[in-house]
N, C-alpha and C positions, 0 to 999 in steps of 0.2 A: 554351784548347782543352779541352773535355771528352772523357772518358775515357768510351771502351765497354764491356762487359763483353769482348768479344773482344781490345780491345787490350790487358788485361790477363794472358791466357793466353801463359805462355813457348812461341815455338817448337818446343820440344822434348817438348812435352805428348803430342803423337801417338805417340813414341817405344813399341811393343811389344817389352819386353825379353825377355819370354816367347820371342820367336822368336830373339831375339840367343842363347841359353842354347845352344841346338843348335852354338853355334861355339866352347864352349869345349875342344871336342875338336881343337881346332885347335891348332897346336904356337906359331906367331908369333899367336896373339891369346890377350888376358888382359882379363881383369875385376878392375876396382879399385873397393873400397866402401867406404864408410866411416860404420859403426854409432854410435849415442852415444844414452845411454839408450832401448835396447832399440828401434831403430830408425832406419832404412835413414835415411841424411840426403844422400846422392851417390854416383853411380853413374857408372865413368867404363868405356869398354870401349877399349884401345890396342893396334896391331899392329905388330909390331916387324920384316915382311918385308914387301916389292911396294909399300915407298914411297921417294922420294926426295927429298933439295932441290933447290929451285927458287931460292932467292936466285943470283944466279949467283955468289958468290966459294965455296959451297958444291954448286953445281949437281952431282945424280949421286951426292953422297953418301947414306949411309942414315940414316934418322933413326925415329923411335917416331911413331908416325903415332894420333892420336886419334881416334877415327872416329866417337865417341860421348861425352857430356859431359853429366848430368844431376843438378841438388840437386831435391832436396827441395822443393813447395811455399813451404813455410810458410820456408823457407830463401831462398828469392829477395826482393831487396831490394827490386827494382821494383814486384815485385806485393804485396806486404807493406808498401811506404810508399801506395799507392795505397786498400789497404785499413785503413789508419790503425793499422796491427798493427807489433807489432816482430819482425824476425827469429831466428829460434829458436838459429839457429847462425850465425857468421857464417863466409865465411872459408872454406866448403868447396869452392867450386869451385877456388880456389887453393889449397889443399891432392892435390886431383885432378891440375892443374896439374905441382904440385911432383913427386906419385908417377911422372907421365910423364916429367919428366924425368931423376931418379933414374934409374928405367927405362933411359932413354937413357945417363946413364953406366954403369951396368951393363953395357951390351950393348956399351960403345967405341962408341956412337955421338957421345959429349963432350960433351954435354946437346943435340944437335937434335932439338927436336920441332917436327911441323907439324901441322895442321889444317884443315878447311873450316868455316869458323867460320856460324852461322847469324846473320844481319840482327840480330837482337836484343842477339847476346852480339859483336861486331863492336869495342863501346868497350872491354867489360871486357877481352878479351884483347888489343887493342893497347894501350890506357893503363893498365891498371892491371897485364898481366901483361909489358909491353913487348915484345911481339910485334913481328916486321917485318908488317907487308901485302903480300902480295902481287901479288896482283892478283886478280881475279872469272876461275873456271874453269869456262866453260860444259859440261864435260862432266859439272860435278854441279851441275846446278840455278842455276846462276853464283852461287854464293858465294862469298866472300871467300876465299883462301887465306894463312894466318897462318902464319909459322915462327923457329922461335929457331934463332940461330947459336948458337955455341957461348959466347961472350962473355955474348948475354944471356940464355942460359939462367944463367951463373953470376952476371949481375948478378940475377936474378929470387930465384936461392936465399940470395945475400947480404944482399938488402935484408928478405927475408922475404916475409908474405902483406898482401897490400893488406887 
């Protein structure tokens, strides 16, 4: 199979965070970054009210809701093995990852975090961050919806970053 220039754009390219900035006035939503030589490499934005889980042994609890999840070009592995380059940093969106769930023990929510995961990033968060699936929620677009019980959020911090 040949590769387009378009399938190599991460879905999250359209992302204007410029308009996201206007919500850090907001009390339950936070902006998490992470610099490394003098330069943005992941950009996560997490709200910590008006979400809940969905697993049902969890249903109704609250948990740290991800609502936004971005590295860095030159940091994505996909499009960086495609372009024959090696990735500059590894390891950051699990780092992101990690701050959310932190996050979530912080707040006593026990590490739940959930997400509406985009198509592209669907493997990395169930295999490599052991996400449960939940199921496709057509009121955002039908994507994936991902969430850590409590169990594997603390297997995710024990084992470390994939």
């Amino acid at each position: 199979m040949r590769l387009r220039a378009h399938d190599l754009v991460p879905g999250h390219f359209h992302w204007d965070w410029t308009r996201k900035a206007a919500q850090l006035e907001l009390l339950a939503v936070s902006f998490i970054a992470i610099r490394c030589a003098g330069s943005l490499q992941g950009l996560m934005k997490i709200e910590t009210a008006g979400h809940e889980c969905r697993l049902p042994e969890q249903a109704g609890k609250p948990l740290v809701y991800i609502d936004y999840l971005e590295t860095a070009p030159w940091n994505v592995k996909s499009l960086m093995k495609a372009l024959d380059r090696p990735t500059r940093y590894g390891g950051v969106g699990s780092r992101l990852i990690e701050a959310a769930v932190r996050r979530s023990l912080a707040e006593e929510f026990r590490g739940r975090v959930g997400l509406h995961s985009l198509p592209t990033s669907e493997r990395f968060y169930i295999e490599a961050c052991g996400m449960t699936p939940v199921g496709r929620d057509p009121a955002k677009q039908n994507l994936l919806w991902c969430e850590f019980t409590p169990e594997q959020a603390e297997a995710f911090l024990t084992k470390g970053a994939p």
